[in-house]
C-alpha positions in Angstrom: 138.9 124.9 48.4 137.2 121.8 50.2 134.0 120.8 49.2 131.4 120.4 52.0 129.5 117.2 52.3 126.2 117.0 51.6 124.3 117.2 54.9 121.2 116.2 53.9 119.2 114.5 50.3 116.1 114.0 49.4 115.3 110.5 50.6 113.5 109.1 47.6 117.4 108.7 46.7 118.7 106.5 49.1 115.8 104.8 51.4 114.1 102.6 49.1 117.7 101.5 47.7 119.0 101.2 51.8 115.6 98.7 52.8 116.3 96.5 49.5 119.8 96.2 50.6 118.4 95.1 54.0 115.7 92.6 53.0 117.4 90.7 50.7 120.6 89.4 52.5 117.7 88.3 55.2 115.7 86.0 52.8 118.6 84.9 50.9 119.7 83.5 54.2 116.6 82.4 55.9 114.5 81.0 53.1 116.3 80.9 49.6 118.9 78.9 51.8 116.6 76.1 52.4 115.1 75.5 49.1 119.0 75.5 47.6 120.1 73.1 50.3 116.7 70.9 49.5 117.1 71.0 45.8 121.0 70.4 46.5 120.2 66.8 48.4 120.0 67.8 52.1 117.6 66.0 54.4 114.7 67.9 56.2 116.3 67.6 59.7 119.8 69.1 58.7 118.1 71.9 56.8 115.9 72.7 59.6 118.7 72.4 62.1 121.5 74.3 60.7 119.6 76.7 58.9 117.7 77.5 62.3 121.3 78.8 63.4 121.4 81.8 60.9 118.7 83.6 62.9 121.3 84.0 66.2 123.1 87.2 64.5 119.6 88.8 65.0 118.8 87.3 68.0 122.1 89.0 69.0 122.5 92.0 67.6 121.7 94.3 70.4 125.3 93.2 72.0 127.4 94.6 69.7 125.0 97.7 68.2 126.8 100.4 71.3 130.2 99.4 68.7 128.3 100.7 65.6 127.9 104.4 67.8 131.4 104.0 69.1 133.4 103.4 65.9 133.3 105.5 63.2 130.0 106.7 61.2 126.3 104.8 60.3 127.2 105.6 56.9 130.8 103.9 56.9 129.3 101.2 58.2 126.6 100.5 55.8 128.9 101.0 52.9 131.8 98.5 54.6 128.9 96.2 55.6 127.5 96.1 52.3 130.9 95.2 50.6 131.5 92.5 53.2 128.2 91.3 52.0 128.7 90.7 48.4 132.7 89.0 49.5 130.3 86.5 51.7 128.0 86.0 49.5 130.4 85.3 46.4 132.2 82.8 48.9 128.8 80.8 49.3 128.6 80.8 45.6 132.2 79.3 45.3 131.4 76.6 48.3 128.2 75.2 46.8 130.8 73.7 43.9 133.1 72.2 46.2 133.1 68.7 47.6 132.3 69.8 51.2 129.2 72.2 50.3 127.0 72.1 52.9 128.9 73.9 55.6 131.2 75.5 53.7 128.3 77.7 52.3 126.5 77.4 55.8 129.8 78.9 57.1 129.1 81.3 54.6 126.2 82.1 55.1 126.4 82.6 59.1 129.0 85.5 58.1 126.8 86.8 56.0 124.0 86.7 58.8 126.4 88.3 61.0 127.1 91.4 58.5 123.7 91.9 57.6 122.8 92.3 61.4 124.9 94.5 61.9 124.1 96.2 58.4 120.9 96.2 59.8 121.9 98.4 63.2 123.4 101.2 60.9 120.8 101.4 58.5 118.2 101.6 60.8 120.1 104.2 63.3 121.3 106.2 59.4 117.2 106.6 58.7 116.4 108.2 61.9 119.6 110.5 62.0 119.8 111.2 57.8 115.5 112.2 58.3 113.6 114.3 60.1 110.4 113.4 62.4 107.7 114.4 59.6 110.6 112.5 56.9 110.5 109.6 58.6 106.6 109.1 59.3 106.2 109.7 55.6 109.1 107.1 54.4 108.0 104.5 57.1 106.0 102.6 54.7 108.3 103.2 51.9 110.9 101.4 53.7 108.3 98.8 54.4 107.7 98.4 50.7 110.7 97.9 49.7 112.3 95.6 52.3 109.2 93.3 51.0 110.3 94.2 47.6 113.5 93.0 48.0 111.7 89.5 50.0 109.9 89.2 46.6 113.4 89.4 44.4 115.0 86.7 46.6 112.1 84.3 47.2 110.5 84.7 43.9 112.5 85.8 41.2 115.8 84.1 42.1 114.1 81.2 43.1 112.2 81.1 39.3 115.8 81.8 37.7 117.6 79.0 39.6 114.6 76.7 38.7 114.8 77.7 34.4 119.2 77.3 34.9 118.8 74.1 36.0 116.0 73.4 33.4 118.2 74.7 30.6 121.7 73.1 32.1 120.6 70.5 34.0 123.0 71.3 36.8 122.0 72.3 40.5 124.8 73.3 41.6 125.5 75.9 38.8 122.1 77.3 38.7 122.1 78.2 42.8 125.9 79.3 42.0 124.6 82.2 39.5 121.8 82.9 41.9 123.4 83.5 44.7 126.6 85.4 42.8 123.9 87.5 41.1 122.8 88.6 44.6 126.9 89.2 45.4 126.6 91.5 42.1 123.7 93.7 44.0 126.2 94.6 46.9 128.9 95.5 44.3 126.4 97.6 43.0 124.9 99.0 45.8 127.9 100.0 48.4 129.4 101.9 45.2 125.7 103.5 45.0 125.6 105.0 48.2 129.0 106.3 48.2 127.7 108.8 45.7 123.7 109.1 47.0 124.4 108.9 50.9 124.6 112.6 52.8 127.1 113.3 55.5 124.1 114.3 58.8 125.9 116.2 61.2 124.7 114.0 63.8 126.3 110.9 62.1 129.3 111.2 64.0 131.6 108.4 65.9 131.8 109.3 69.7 135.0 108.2 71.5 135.0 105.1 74.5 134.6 108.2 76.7 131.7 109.6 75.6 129.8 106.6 75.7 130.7 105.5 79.0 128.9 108.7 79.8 125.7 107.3 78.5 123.7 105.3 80.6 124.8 101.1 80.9 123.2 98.9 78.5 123.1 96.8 81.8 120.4 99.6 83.1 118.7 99.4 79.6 118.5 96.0 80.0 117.2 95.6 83.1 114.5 98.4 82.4 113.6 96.1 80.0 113.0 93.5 82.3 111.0 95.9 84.8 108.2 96.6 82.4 104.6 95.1 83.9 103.6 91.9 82.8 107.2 91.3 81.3 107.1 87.7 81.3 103.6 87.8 79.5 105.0 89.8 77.1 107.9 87.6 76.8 106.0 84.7 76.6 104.0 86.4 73.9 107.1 87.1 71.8 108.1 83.9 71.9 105.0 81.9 71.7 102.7 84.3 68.7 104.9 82.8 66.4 106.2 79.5 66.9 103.8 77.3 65.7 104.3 79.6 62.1 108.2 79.1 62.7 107.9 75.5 62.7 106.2 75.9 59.2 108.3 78.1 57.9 111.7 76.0 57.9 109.3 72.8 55.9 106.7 74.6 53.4 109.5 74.6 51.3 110.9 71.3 51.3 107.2 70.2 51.5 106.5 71.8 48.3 109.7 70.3 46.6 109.2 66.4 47.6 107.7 64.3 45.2 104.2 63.3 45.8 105.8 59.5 47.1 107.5 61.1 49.8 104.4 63.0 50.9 105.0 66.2 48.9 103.7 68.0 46.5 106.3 67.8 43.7 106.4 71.4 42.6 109.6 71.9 40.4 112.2 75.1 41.4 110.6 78.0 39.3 107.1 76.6 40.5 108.0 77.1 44.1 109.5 80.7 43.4 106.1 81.4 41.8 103.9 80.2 44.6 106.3 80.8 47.2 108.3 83.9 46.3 106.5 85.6 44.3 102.8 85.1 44.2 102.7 84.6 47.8 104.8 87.2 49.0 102.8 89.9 47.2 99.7 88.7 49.0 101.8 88.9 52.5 102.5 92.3 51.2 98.6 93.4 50.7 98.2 91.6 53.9 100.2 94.1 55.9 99.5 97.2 54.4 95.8 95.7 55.0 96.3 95.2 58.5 97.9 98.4 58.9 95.1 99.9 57.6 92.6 98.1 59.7 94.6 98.8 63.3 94.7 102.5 62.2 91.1 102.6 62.1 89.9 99.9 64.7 93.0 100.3 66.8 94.8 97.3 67.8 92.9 96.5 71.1 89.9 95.2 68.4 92.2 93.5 65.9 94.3 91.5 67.8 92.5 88.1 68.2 91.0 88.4 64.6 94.7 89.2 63.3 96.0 86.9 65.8 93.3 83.6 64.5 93.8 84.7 60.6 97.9 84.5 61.1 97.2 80.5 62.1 93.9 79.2 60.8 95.4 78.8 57.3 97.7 76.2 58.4 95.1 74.1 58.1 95.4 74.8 54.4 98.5 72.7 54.7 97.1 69.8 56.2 94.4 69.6 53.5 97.2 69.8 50.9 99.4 67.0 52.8 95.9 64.7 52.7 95.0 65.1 49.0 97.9 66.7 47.2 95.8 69.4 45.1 96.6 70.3 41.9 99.5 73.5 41.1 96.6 75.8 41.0 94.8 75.0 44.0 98.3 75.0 45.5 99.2 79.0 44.9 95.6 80.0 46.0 96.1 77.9 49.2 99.9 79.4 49.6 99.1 82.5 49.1 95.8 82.9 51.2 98.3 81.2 54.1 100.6 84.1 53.5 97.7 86.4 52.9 96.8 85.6 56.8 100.3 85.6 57.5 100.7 89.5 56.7 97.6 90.5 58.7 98.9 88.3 62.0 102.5 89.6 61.5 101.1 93.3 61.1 99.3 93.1 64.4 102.4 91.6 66.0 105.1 94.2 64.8 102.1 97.4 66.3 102.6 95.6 68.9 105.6 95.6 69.9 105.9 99.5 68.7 103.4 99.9 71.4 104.8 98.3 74.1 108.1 100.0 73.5 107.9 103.1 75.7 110.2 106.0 78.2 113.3 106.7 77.5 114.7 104.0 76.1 111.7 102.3 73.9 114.7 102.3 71.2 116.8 100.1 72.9 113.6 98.2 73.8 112.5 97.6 70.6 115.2 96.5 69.8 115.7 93.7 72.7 111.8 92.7 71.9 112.6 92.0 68.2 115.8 90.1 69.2 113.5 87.6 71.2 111.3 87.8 68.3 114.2 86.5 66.4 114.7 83.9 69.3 110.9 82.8 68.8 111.8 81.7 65.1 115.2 79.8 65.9 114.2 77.9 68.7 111.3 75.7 66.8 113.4 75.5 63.4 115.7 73.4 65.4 113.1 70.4 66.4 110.8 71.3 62.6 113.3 69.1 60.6 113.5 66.2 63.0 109.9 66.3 63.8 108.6 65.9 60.6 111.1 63.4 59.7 109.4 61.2 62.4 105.7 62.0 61.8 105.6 62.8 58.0 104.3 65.8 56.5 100.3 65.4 57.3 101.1 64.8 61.2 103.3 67.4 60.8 101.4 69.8 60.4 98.5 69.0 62.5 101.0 69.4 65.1 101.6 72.9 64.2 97.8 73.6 64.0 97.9 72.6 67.4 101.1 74.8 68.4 99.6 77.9 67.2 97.0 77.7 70.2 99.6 78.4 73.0 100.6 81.3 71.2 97.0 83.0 70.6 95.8 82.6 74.7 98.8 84.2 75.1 96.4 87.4 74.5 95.0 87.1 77.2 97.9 88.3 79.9 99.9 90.6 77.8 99.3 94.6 78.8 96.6 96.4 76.3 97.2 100.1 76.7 97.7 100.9 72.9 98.3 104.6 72.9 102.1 104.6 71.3 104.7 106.7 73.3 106.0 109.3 71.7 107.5 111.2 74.5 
Protein backbone atom coordinates (compact mmCIF):
# COMPACT_ATOMS: atom_id res chain seq x y z
CA UNK A 1 0.00 0.00 0.00
CA UNK A 2 0.92 3.75 -0.68
CA UNK A 3 1.89 5.76 1.99
CA UNK A 4 0.08 9.09 2.43
CA UNK A 5 2.09 12.31 2.70
CA UNK A 6 2.36 14.07 5.56
CA UNK A 7 -0.23 16.90 5.32
CA UNK A 8 0.83 18.80 8.02
CA UNK A 9 4.28 19.09 10.89
CA UNK A 10 4.81 20.74 13.57
CA UNK A 11 6.55 23.92 12.38
CA UNK A 12 9.42 24.24 14.89
CA UNK A 13 10.78 21.52 12.14
CA UNK A 14 10.92 23.28 9.16
CA UNK A 15 10.38 27.27 9.63
CA UNK A 16 13.34 28.35 11.44
CA UNK A 17 15.45 25.97 8.96
CA UNK A 18 13.12 27.62 5.69
CA UNK A 19 13.91 31.67 6.94
CA UNK A 20 17.85 30.69 7.45
CA UNK A 21 17.76 29.35 4.00
CA UNK A 22 16.20 32.67 2.91
CA UNK A 23 18.46 35.21 4.67
CA UNK A 24 21.54 34.01 3.92
CA UNK A 25 21.70 33.72 0.08
CA UNK A 26 20.35 37.67 0.54
CA UNK A 27 23.43 38.88 2.61
CA UNK A 28 25.91 36.72 0.92
CA UNK A 29 24.87 38.67 -2.15
CA UNK A 30 24.25 42.02 -1.01
CA UNK A 31 26.83 42.65 1.68
CA UNK A 32 29.46 39.66 2.06
CA UNK A 33 29.80 40.45 -1.90
CA UNK A 34 31.22 43.74 -1.29
CA UNK A 35 33.63 43.23 1.34
CA UNK A 36 35.11 39.98 -0.86
CA UNK A 37 35.26 42.24 -3.93
CA UNK A 38 37.04 45.16 -1.63
CA UNK A 39 39.44 42.76 0.03
CA UNK A 40 39.84 41.09 -3.59
CA UNK A 41 41.17 44.69 -5.15
CA UNK A 42 38.00 46.30 -6.63
CA UNK A 43 37.59 50.02 -6.54
CA UNK A 44 34.63 51.75 -4.61
CA UNK A 45 32.75 52.81 -7.78
CA UNK A 46 32.64 49.21 -9.48
CA UNK A 47 31.68 47.62 -6.21
CA UNK A 48 28.98 50.02 -5.73
CA UNK A 49 27.84 49.88 -9.33
CA UNK A 50 27.73 46.32 -10.07
CA UNK A 51 26.86 45.10 -6.84
CA UNK A 52 23.82 47.66 -6.88
CA UNK A 53 22.55 45.24 -9.83
CA UNK A 54 21.92 42.16 -7.56
CA UNK A 55 18.96 43.87 -5.88
CA UNK A 56 16.84 43.84 -9.48
CA UNK A 57 15.77 39.99 -8.91
CA UNK A 58 13.84 41.45 -5.95
CA UNK A 59 12.88 44.47 -7.35
CA UNK A 60 11.32 41.99 -9.94
CA UNK A 61 10.07 39.32 -8.49
CA UNK A 62 6.47 40.03 -8.52
CA UNK A 63 6.62 39.32 -12.62
CA UNK A 64 7.29 35.95 -12.54
CA UNK A 65 5.67 34.82 -8.82
CA UNK A 66 1.84 33.90 -10.90
CA UNK A 67 4.71 31.01 -12.54
CA UNK A 68 5.52 29.67 -8.97
CA UNK A 69 1.33 29.00 -8.52
CA UNK A 70 1.17 27.76 -12.13
CA UNK A 71 3.88 25.18 -12.18
CA UNK A 72 4.17 22.56 -9.98
CA UNK A 73 4.11 22.85 -5.94
CA UNK A 74 5.80 25.66 -3.27
CA UNK A 75 7.44 22.84 -1.94
CA UNK A 76 9.10 21.62 -5.25
CA UNK A 77 10.16 24.78 -5.74
CA UNK A 78 11.93 25.57 -2.56
CA UNK A 79 13.73 22.29 -2.71
CA UNK A 80 14.83 22.80 -6.64
CA UNK A 81 15.57 26.45 -5.71
CA UNK A 82 17.62 25.58 -2.88
CA UNK A 83 19.74 23.06 -5.02
CA UNK A 84 20.23 25.66 -7.78
CA UNK A 85 21.44 27.71 -4.97
CA UNK A 86 24.30 25.77 -3.72
CA UNK A 87 25.33 24.98 -7.94
CA UNK A 88 25.51 29.01 -8.13
CA UNK A 89 27.01 29.49 -5.35
CA UNK A 90 29.85 26.76 -5.85
CA UNK A 91 30.28 28.42 -9.39
CA UNK A 92 31.13 31.92 -7.63
CA UNK A 93 33.57 30.06 -5.49
CA UNK A 94 35.30 28.45 -8.64
CA UNK A 95 35.24 32.10 -10.55
CA UNK A 96 36.94 34.14 -7.69
CA UNK A 97 40.22 31.85 -8.76
CA UNK A 98 40.10 32.44 -12.26
CA UNK A 99 41.77 35.23 -14.22
CA UNK A 100 38.49 37.03 -15.11
CA UNK A 101 36.96 37.10 -11.33
CA UNK A 102 35.03 39.96 -11.03
CA UNK A 103 32.22 39.24 -13.31
CA UNK A 104 32.46 35.79 -13.61
CA UNK A 105 31.41 35.59 -9.80
CA UNK A 106 29.16 38.72 -10.36
CA UNK A 107 27.58 36.56 -13.14
CA UNK A 108 27.36 34.33 -10.48
CA UNK A 109 26.07 35.93 -8.13
CA UNK A 110 23.15 37.64 -10.27
CA UNK A 111 21.89 33.85 -10.81
CA UNK A 112 22.07 33.30 -7.50
CA UNK A 113 19.93 36.61 -6.87
CA UNK A 114 17.61 35.44 -9.31
CA UNK A 115 17.00 31.83 -7.44
CA UNK A 116 16.81 33.20 -4.18
CA UNK A 117 13.97 35.57 -5.31
CA UNK A 118 12.28 33.29 -6.51
CA UNK A 119 13.17 30.96 -3.45
CA UNK A 120 11.85 33.66 -1.76
CA UNK A 121 8.09 33.67 -3.54
CA UNK A 122 7.75 29.81 -2.55
CA UNK A 123 8.80 30.06 0.82
CA UNK A 124 6.82 32.74 1.71
CA UNK A 125 3.49 31.41 -0.19
CA UNK A 126 4.69 27.48 1.63
CA UNK A 127 4.42 29.37 5.31
CA UNK A 128 0.97 30.71 4.81
CA UNK A 129 -0.39 27.46 3.02
CA UNK A 130 1.83 24.66 5.33
CA UNK A 131 0.32 27.01 8.71
CA UNK A 132 -2.68 27.95 9.99
CA UNK A 133 -3.92 31.67 10.98
CA UNK A 134 -3.10 31.30 14.91
CA UNK A 135 0.41 29.17 13.42
CA UNK A 136 1.49 31.71 11.62
CA UNK A 137 0.93 34.76 14.12
CA UNK A 138 2.82 32.66 16.54
CA UNK A 139 5.89 31.74 14.11
CA UNK A 140 5.89 35.37 12.61
CA UNK A 141 8.67 36.37 14.76
CA UNK A 142 10.38 33.07 14.63
CA UNK A 143 10.84 33.52 11.09
CA UNK A 144 12.01 36.94 11.83
CA UNK A 145 14.62 35.61 14.15
CA UNK A 146 16.03 33.46 12.14
CA UNK A 147 16.26 35.24 8.72
CA UNK A 148 18.44 37.69 11.06
CA UNK A 149 20.10 34.71 12.29
CA UNK A 150 21.14 33.64 9.16
CA UNK A 151 22.18 37.82 8.38
CA UNK A 152 24.50 37.26 11.40
CA UNK A 153 26.14 33.77 9.92
CA UNK A 154 26.90 35.50 6.56
CA UNK A 155 27.98 39.02 7.78
CA UNK A 156 29.70 37.99 10.87
CA UNK A 157 30.84 34.65 11.02
CA UNK A 158 31.88 34.08 7.46
CA UNK A 159 33.24 37.41 7.26
CA UNK A 160 35.58 36.52 10.70
CA UNK A 161 36.53 33.04 9.00
CA UNK A 162 37.60 34.55 5.57
CA UNK A 163 39.51 37.16 7.65
CA UNK A 164 41.59 34.17 10.12
CA UNK A 165 42.12 31.92 6.25
CA UNK A 166 43.71 34.62 4.96
CA UNK A 167 45.58 35.40 8.20
CA UNK A 168 46.76 31.79 8.39
CA UNK A 169 47.37 31.28 4.33
CA UNK A 170 47.97 34.52 3.34
CA UNK A 171 45.74 34.10 0.29
CA UNK A 172 42.51 36.17 -0.51
CA UNK A 173 41.33 34.39 -2.99
CA UNK A 174 41.27 31.03 -1.22
CA UNK A 175 39.94 32.27 1.96
CA UNK A 176 36.61 34.00 0.14
CA UNK A 177 36.67 30.55 -2.03
CA UNK A 178 36.09 28.34 1.31
CA UNK A 179 33.67 31.00 2.48
CA UNK A 180 31.52 31.23 -0.06
CA UNK A 181 31.76 27.09 -0.91
CA UNK A 182 30.95 26.68 2.79
CA UNK A 183 27.69 28.58 2.23
CA UNK A 184 27.23 26.20 -1.20
CA UNK A 185 27.66 23.25 1.57
CA UNK A 186 24.41 24.72 3.58
CA UNK A 187 22.13 24.32 0.35
CA UNK A 188 23.43 20.71 -0.01
CA UNK A 189 22.51 20.34 3.30
CA UNK A 190 19.41 21.92 3.48
CA UNK A 191 17.30 21.01 0.14
CA UNK A 192 18.15 17.26 1.23
CA UNK A 193 16.73 18.49 4.82
CA UNK A 194 13.41 19.49 3.72
CA UNK A 195 12.87 16.58 1.49
CA UNK A 196 12.48 14.60 4.73
CA UNK A 197 10.91 17.59 7.19
CA UNK A 198 8.64 19.44 4.59
CA UNK A 199 4.60 18.25 4.68
CA UNK A 200 2.63 17.74 1.59
CA UNK A 201 -0.59 20.77 2.47
CA UNK A 202 -3.39 19.96 0.49
CA UNK A 203 -3.58 23.27 -0.72
CA UNK A 204 0.00 23.21 -2.15
CA UNK A 205 -1.11 22.15 -5.33
CA UNK A 206 -0.01 23.36 -9.10
CA UNK A 207 -3.10 24.83 -10.93
CA UNK A 208 -3.16 24.46 -14.73
CA UNK A 209 -2.81 27.86 -17.37
CA UNK A 210 -6.59 27.50 -17.13
CA UNK A 211 -7.27 27.95 -13.87
CA UNK A 212 -5.26 30.86 -13.44
CA UNK A 213 -6.55 32.73 -16.29
CA UNK A 214 -9.70 32.41 -14.21
CA UNK A 215 -8.13 34.50 -11.51
CA UNK A 216 -8.23 38.02 -11.68
CA UNK A 217 -5.21 39.88 -14.14
CA UNK A 218 -2.20 40.84 -12.39
CA UNK A 219 -2.70 43.89 -14.79
CA UNK A 220 -6.02 44.72 -12.40
CA UNK A 221 -3.79 43.91 -9.31
CA UNK A 222 -1.46 46.22 -10.50
CA UNK A 223 -3.39 48.94 -11.32
CA UNK A 224 -5.38 48.58 -7.84
CA UNK A 225 -2.16 49.13 -6.61
CA UNK A 226 -1.78 52.24 -8.25
CA UNK A 227 -5.44 53.54 -7.21
CA UNK A 228 -4.71 53.56 -3.54
CA UNK A 229 -5.02 57.35 -2.00
CA UNK A 230 -1.99 59.29 -1.78
CA UNK A 231 -0.13 56.55 -3.98
CA UNK A 232 2.57 58.68 -5.09
CA UNK A 233 3.25 59.79 -1.46
CA UNK A 234 3.49 56.45 -0.57
CA UNK A 235 5.68 55.79 -3.42
CA UNK A 236 7.73 58.47 -2.78
CA UNK A 237 7.98 57.35 0.76
CA UNK A 238 9.18 53.83 -0.31
CA UNK A 239 11.70 55.14 -2.23
CA UNK A 240 12.88 58.06 -0.38
CA UNK A 241 12.81 56.56 3.76
CA UNK A 242 15.72 54.76 2.77
CA UNK A 243 17.97 56.11 0.37
CA UNK A 244 20.11 58.18 2.10
CA UNK A 245 20.90 54.58 4.38
CA UNK A 246 21.22 52.80 0.88
CA UNK A 247 23.91 55.06 -0.19
CA UNK A 248 25.65 53.98 3.17
CA UNK A 249 25.19 50.71 2.99
CA UNK A 250 27.17 49.86 -0.37
CA UNK A 251 30.50 52.05 1.41
CA UNK A 252 30.56 51.32 5.38
CA UNK A 253 32.24 48.43 4.31
CA UNK A 254 34.87 49.38 2.10
CA UNK A 255 35.11 52.47 4.46
CA UNK A 256 35.92 50.22 7.29
CA UNK A 257 38.61 48.17 5.15
CA UNK A 258 40.80 51.27 3.73
CA UNK A 259 43.71 52.07 5.43
CA UNK A 260 43.69 55.11 7.43
CA UNK A 261 45.83 56.97 4.25
CA UNK A 262 43.07 56.47 2.05
CA UNK A 263 40.57 57.88 4.54
CA UNK A 264 39.59 54.66 6.21
CA UNK A 265 39.70 53.16 9.11
CA UNK A 266 41.95 50.16 8.47
CA UNK A 267 40.01 47.37 10.19
CA UNK A 268 41.39 43.96 9.04
CA UNK A 269 38.66 41.04 7.60
CA UNK A 270 37.71 39.26 10.92
CA UNK A 271 37.53 42.90 12.53
CA UNK A 272 34.94 43.97 10.12
CA UNK A 273 32.91 40.65 10.54
CA UNK A 274 32.99 41.49 14.27
CA UNK A 275 31.83 45.03 14.10
CA UNK A 276 29.92 44.62 11.03
CA UNK A 277 28.40 41.12 11.02
CA UNK A 278 28.25 40.12 14.10
CA UNK A 279 28.33 42.68 16.80
CA UNK A 280 26.27 44.95 14.83
CA UNK A 281 23.82 42.85 13.44
CA UNK A 282 22.74 41.52 16.92
CA UNK A 283 22.16 45.11 17.96
CA UNK A 284 19.91 45.59 14.50
CA UNK A 285 18.27 42.53 15.89
CA UNK A 286 17.39 44.01 19.49
CA UNK A 287 16.57 46.99 17.54
CA UNK A 288 13.60 45.50 15.73
CA UNK A 289 12.21 43.27 18.18
CA UNK A 290 12.54 46.77 20.24
CA UNK A 291 10.64 48.71 17.82
CA UNK A 292 8.15 46.11 17.46
CA UNK A 293 7.61 46.16 20.83
CA UNK A 294 7.25 49.87 21.08
CA UNK A 295 4.59 50.24 17.91
CA UNK A 296 2.58 47.50 19.64
CA UNK A 297 2.13 49.52 22.50
CA UNK A 298 2.33 53.29 21.14
CA UNK A 299 1.02 52.33 17.79
CA UNK A 300 2.75 53.42 14.81
CA UNK A 301 0.99 56.83 14.37
CA UNK A 302 3.37 57.96 17.67
CA UNK A 303 6.58 56.10 16.56
CA UNK A 304 7.10 57.08 13.28
CA UNK A 305 9.10 60.34 13.27
CA UNK A 306 11.06 59.13 16.48
CA UNK A 307 11.81 55.72 14.54
CA UNK A 308 11.98 57.50 11.39
CA UNK A 309 15.04 60.36 13.10
CA UNK A 310 16.86 57.32 15.07
CA UNK A 311 17.11 55.17 11.55
CA UNK A 312 19.34 58.43 10.25
CA UNK A 313 20.79 60.53 13.08
CA UNK A 314 23.55 57.85 13.57
CA UNK A 315 25.02 58.59 10.25
CA UNK A 316 26.48 61.23 11.83
CA UNK A 317 28.48 58.62 13.71
CA UNK A 318 30.14 58.10 10.41
CA UNK A 319 31.24 61.43 9.75
CA UNK A 320 32.82 61.75 13.18
CA UNK A 321 34.67 58.50 12.45
CA UNK A 322 35.74 59.78 8.79
CA UNK A 323 37.16 63.17 10.82
CA UNK A 324 39.17 61.51 13.53
CA UNK A 325 39.48 57.79 12.86
CA UNK A 326 38.66 56.44 16.49
CA UNK A 327 40.11 53.68 17.84
CA UNK A 328 38.61 49.68 17.06
CA UNK A 329 36.59 50.02 20.16
CA UNK A 330 35.04 53.19 19.76
CA UNK A 331 34.43 51.90 16.23
CA UNK A 332 31.97 48.73 17.14
CA UNK A 333 30.06 51.03 19.77
CA UNK A 334 29.60 53.63 17.01
CA UNK A 335 28.67 50.62 14.31
CA UNK A 336 26.62 49.13 16.28
CA UNK A 337 24.52 52.01 17.90
CA UNK A 338 24.15 53.06 13.82
CA UNK A 339 22.75 49.62 13.28
CA UNK A 340 21.00 49.78 16.66
CA UNK A 341 18.95 52.89 15.10
CA UNK A 342 18.87 51.12 11.98
CA UNK A 343 16.54 48.23 13.36
CA UNK A 344 14.13 50.68 15.12
CA UNK A 345 13.81 52.88 11.63
CA UNK A 346 13.50 49.67 9.51
CA UNK A 347 10.89 48.24 12.06
CA UNK A 348 8.68 51.21 11.74
CA UNK A 349 9.11 51.03 7.96
CA UNK A 350 8.25 47.26 7.34
CA UNK A 351 4.52 48.08 9.98
CA UNK A 352 4.19 50.17 7.59
CA UNK A 353 3.93 48.90 4.69
CA UNK A 354 1.83 45.85 6.48
CA UNK A 355 -0.49 48.65 7.13
CA UNK A 356 -0.95 50.08 4.11
CA UNK A 357 -1.38 46.78 2.37
CA UNK A 358 -5.21 46.35 2.50
CA UNK A 359 -8.70 44.63 0.33
CA UNK A 360 -8.47 41.94 -1.54
CA UNK A 361 -5.37 41.85 -2.80
CA UNK A 362 -2.99 43.49 0.09
CA UNK A 363 -0.89 40.16 -0.77
CA UNK A 364 -0.12 41.04 -4.06
CA UNK A 365 0.39 44.58 -2.65
CA UNK A 366 2.75 43.83 -0.36
CA UNK A 367 4.46 42.38 -2.42
CA UNK A 368 4.71 45.33 -5.25
CA UNK A 369 5.52 47.84 -2.15
CA UNK A 370 8.52 45.73 -1.11
CA UNK A 371 9.70 45.33 -4.74
CA UNK A 372 9.98 49.31 -4.89
CA UNK A 373 11.47 49.01 -1.54
CA UNK A 374 13.98 46.87 -3.23
CA UNK A 375 14.10 49.65 -6.04
CA UNK A 376 14.83 52.37 -3.20
CA UNK A 377 18.15 50.44 -2.34
CA UNK A 378 19.45 49.80 -6.06
CA UNK A 379 18.89 53.05 -7.44
CA UNK A 380 21.47 55.04 -4.82
CA UNK A 381 24.11 51.99 -4.79
CA UNK A 382 24.59 52.90 -8.36
CA UNK A 383 25.91 56.83 -7.89
CA UNK A 384 27.44 55.59 -3.74
CA UNK A 385 30.65 54.26 -5.37
CA UNK A 386 31.35 57.12 -7.81
CA UNK A 387 30.30 59.68 -5.42
CA UNK A 388 32.55 58.96 -2.86
CA UNK A 389 35.26 58.41 -5.17
CA UNK A 390 34.96 62.19 -6.03
CA UNK A 391 34.31 63.65 -2.52
CA UNK A 392 36.27 61.17 -0.22
CA UNK A 393 34.77 59.47 2.63
CA UNK A 394 34.15 62.56 5.15
CA UNK A 395 32.10 64.49 2.30
CA UNK A 396 30.67 61.51 1.65
CA UNK A 397 28.91 61.09 4.22
CA UNK A 398 27.83 64.41 5.08
CA UNK A 399 26.06 64.06 1.91
CA UNK A 400 24.11 61.24 3.14
CA UNK A 401 23.32 63.05 6.39
CA UNK A 402 21.78 65.43 4.22
CA UNK A 403 19.94 62.68 1.95
CA UNK A 404 18.23 61.20 4.82
CA UNK A 405 16.12 64.58 5.17
CA UNK A 406 14.02 64.09 1.92
CA UNK A 407 13.19 60.82 3.09
CA UNK A 408 11.90 61.71 6.76
CA UNK A 409 9.39 64.95 5.43
CA UNK A 410 8.23 62.37 3.43
CA UNK A 411 5.97 61.77 6.71
CA UNK A 412 4.27 64.24 6.23
CA UNK A 413 1.91 63.22 3.02
CA UNK A 414 1.88 59.50 3.30
CA UNK A 415 -1.93 58.14 4.62
CA UNK A 416 -1.91 57.44 8.66
CA UNK A 417 -4.80 55.17 9.21
CA UNK A 418 -2.87 52.37 11.18
CA UNK A 419 -5.62 49.86 11.96
CA UNK A 420 -4.11 46.64 9.79
CA UNK A 421 -6.70 44.97 7.47
CA UNK A 422 -7.47 41.80 8.13
CA UNK A 423 -10.48 41.30 6.13
Amino acid sequence: MKRQPVTSRNPWTFVPSLYFAEGLPYIIINTVSVILYKKMGIDNASIAFWTSWLYLPWVIKMFWSPLVDIYSTKRRWIISTQFAMAVCLFLAAYALNTEGYFFLSLSAFIASAFVSATHDIATDGFYMLALNKEEQALFVGIRATFYRLAMIFGSGLLIYAAGRIEAVTGSIPLSWTVVISTAGIVFVLAPLYHTFVLPFPATDSKRSPRDAASDVSFLEIFSSYFRQEKIWAIIAFILLYRFAEAMLLKLAPPFLLDSKGAGGLGLSTSQVGLAYGTVGMICLVLGGILGGWLISKFGLRKCIWPMAITLHFPDIFYVYMAYTQPEIVLTYVLVALEQFGYGLGFTAFMVYLMYAARGRHKTSHFAISTGIMALGMMLPGFISGYLQQAVGYRMFFVIVCVLAIPGILTILFIPKDEKPDYE
